[in-house]
C-alpha positions, 0 to 999 in steps of 0.5 A: 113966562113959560113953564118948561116943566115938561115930558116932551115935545111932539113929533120929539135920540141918537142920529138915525144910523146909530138906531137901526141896529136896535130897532126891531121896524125897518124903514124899508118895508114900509116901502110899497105902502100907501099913501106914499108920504111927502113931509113937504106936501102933509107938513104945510098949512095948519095940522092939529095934533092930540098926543099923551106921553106913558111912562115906563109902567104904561100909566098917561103922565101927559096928555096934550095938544098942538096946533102946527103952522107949517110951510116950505120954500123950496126945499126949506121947511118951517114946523111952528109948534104951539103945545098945550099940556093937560096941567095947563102949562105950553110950551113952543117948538119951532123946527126948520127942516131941509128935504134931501135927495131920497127921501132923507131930512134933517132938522134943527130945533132950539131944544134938540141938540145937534141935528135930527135925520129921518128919512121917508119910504112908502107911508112912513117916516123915521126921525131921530133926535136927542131933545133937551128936556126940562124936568124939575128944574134940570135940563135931560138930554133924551132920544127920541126914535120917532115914526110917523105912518100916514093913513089918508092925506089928512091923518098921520099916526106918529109913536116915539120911543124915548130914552136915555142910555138905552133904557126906555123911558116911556112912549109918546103916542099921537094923531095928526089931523091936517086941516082942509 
């Protein structure tokens, strides 16, 4: 079995419209940046992912990684995600992901509740969802506001804010390597 004792899951908050009136980014002067990102050409075939999650105080309370295996039909796309945490424990995520018109997408995974939004412009990506997150044995709901910067077509930077009720909770901080 398991163990869903866990900080996070990766590229892991209220819908994306709820979160640009707080935000201190905008998506939109990312636009001009290059390399321009397209989820579905960087996000197929198997990317490796190494990532820690700080708590409020800055200090690493996890550190992990993932081997994604990543594919589309059309504009369907599969992320299966295979964590492994620095304590040993594992943890899977499978998100299906569609690609709408401009940029947008939208996304489902077992432990994210509803639906998550993101959109593209230039190099970056910005994703909202609430995760279901266990911890001691409770399940938390918690968003995630999540951007993903590519820097060359095998390197993504990603950094995700999470919260609860608007109180940051801590940081997850990643580098995506896609394999040749």
């Amino acid at each position: 079995m398991i163990q869903r004792r866990t900080l996070l899951g990766a590229t892991a908050v209220a819908p994306l419209a709820a979160l640009t009136g707080c935000a201190s980014q905008n998506l939109a002067g990312y636009a001009s940046e290059k390399p321009v990102l397209d989820l579905t050409q960087y996000f197929n075939g198997t990317v490796d992912a190494h990532g820690i999650f700080q708590g409020r105080s800055g200090q690493i309370v996890k550190r992990f990684t993932v081997v994604m295996e990543c594919s589309w039909k059309g504009n369907e796309g599969v992320l299966d995600e295979a964590f492994t945490y620095s304590d040993g424990t594992t943890q899977r995520r499978i998100w299906r992901l569609i690609k709408h018109a401009d940029g947008h997408y939208t996304g489902t995974a077992d432990d994210v509740v509803g639906t998550a939004r993101g959109q593209t412009q230039g190099n970056a990506f910005r994703w909202g969802y609430t995760l279901a997150l266990p911890v001691d044995g409770k399940v938390y709901h918690v968003d995630l506001d999540d951007w993903m910067y590519l820097i060359d077509e095998r390197v993504m930077l990603n950094r995700a804010t999470m919260s609860k009720f608007g109180v940051r909770l801590g940081e997850i901080t990643l580098s995506f390597t896609k394999r040749t």
